[in-house]
C-alpha positions as CSV (number, residue, x, y, z in Angstrom):
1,X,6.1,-12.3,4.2
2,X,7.6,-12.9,0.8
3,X,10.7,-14.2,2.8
4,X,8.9,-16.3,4.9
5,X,6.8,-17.8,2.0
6,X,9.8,-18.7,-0.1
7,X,11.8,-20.4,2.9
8,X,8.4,-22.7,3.1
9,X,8.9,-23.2,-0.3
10,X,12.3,-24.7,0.2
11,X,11.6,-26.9,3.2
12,X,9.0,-28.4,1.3
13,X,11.0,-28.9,-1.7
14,X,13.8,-30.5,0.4
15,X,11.9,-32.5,2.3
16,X,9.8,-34.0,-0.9
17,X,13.3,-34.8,-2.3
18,X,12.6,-32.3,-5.8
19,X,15.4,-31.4,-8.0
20,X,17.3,-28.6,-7.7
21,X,16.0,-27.1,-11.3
22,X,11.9,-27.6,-9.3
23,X,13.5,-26.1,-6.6
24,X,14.4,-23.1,-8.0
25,X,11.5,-22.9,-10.6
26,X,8.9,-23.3,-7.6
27,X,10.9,-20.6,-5.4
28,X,10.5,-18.1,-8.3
29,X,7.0,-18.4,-8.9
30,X,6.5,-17.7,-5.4
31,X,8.7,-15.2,-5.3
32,X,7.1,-13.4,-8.4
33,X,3.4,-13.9,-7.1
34,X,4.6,-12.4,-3.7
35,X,6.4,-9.5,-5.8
36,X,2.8,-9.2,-8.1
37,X,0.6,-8.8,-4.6
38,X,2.4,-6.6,-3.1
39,X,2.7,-4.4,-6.5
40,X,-1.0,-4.4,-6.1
41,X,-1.4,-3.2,-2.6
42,X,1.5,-0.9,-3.2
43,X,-0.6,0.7,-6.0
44,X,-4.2,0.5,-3.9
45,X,-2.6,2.5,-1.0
46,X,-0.9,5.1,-3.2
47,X,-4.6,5.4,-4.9
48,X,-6.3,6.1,-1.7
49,X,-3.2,8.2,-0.1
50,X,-4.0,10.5,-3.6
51,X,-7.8,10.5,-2.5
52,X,-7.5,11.1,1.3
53,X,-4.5,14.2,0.3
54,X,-7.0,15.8,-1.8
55,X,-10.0,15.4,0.8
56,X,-7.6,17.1,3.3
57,X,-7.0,19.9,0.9
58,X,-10.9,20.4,0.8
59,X,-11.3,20.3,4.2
60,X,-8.0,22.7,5.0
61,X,-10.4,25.7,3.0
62,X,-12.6,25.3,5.7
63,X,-15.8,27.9,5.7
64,X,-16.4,29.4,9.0
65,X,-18.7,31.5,10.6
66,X,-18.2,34.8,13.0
67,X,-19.7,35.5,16.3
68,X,-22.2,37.9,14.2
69,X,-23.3,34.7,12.5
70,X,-21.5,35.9,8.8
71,X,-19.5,33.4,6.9
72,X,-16.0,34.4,5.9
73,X,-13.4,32.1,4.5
74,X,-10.6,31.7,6.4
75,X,-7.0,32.7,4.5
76,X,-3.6,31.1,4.0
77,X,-2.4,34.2,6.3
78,X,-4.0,33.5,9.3
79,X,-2.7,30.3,9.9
């Protein structure tokens, strides 16, 4: 996407005529708010990776109940 977004960048400089010195300076800033947004989705997933892992870990210590109708834990050993 960031690829994609700079080589628009650069058509439209060329085909407006711009300096070289614009076209640089505008293919940076593109590049840099491309670099910033994906930071922040990179940061937004790891957050909700973190929640989901320790949801699992809750849900792995799973309380079950016997034919008798008695709640036991289940252990790490009878996996």
């Amino acid at each position: 996407m960031m690829l994609i977004a700079g080589l628009i960048t650069a058509v439209i400089t060329f085909i407006r005529g711009d300096s070289i010195i614009y076209k640089l300076g505008s293919l940076l800033v593109v590049f840099l708010v491309f670099y910033a947004l994906g930071s922040v989705i990179v940061m937004c997933l790891d957050h909700f990776d973190k929640v989901n892992s320790k949801q699992e870990m809750i849900e792995d210590e799973v309380i079950e109940k016997d034919a008798d109708g008695d709640i036991s834990e289940q252990s790490p050993d009878n996996e």
